[in-house]
N, C-alpha and C positions, 0 to 999 in steps of 0.2 A: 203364774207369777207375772207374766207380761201384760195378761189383760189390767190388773192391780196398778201396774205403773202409766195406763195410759187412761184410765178412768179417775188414778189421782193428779194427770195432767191435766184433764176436763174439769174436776172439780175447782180445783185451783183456780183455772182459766175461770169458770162461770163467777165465783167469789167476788175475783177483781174488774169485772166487765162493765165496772162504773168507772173506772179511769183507764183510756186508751193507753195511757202511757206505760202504765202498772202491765195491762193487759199483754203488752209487746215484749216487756223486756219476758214475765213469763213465759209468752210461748216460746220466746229465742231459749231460755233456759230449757223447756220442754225438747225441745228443736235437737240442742245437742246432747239430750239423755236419751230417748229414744232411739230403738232398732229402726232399720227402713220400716219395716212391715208396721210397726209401731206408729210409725209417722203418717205411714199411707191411713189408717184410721183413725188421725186425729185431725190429716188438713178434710175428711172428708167432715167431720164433725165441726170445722172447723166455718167451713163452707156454709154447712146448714144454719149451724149457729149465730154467724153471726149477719143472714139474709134479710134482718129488722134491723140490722145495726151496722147502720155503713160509716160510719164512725170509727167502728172494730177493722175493717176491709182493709186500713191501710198496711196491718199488719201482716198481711198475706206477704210480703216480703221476706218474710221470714223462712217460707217453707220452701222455697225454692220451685216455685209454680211459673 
């Protein structure tokens, strides 16, 4: 069930990746629905993801890195 909620945090996240803004508040939402372990595999996706798109970067504040 836990893989479900953090594949439908990815999805979500990729959807809105045309407006940084969109992009942030989601992962903050994401941020406080997920388990730790949940979260350790979505800043890592999160990392990869958005390594073309330093636009997205600023929201790494969010994950507490």
């Amino acid at each position: 069930m836990s893989k479900l909620m953090v594949n439908y945090a990815k999805s979500i996240l990729e959807r809105v990746s045309f407006d940084p803004i969109l992009f942030c508040k989601e992962l903050e939402k994401a941020v406080k629905t997920l388990l730790p372990f949940e979260l350790e595999e979505l800043t890592v996706w999160f990392f990869n993801f958005t390594k073309e798109k330093p636009e997205l970067r600023q929201c790494a504040i969010y994950l507490n890195v």
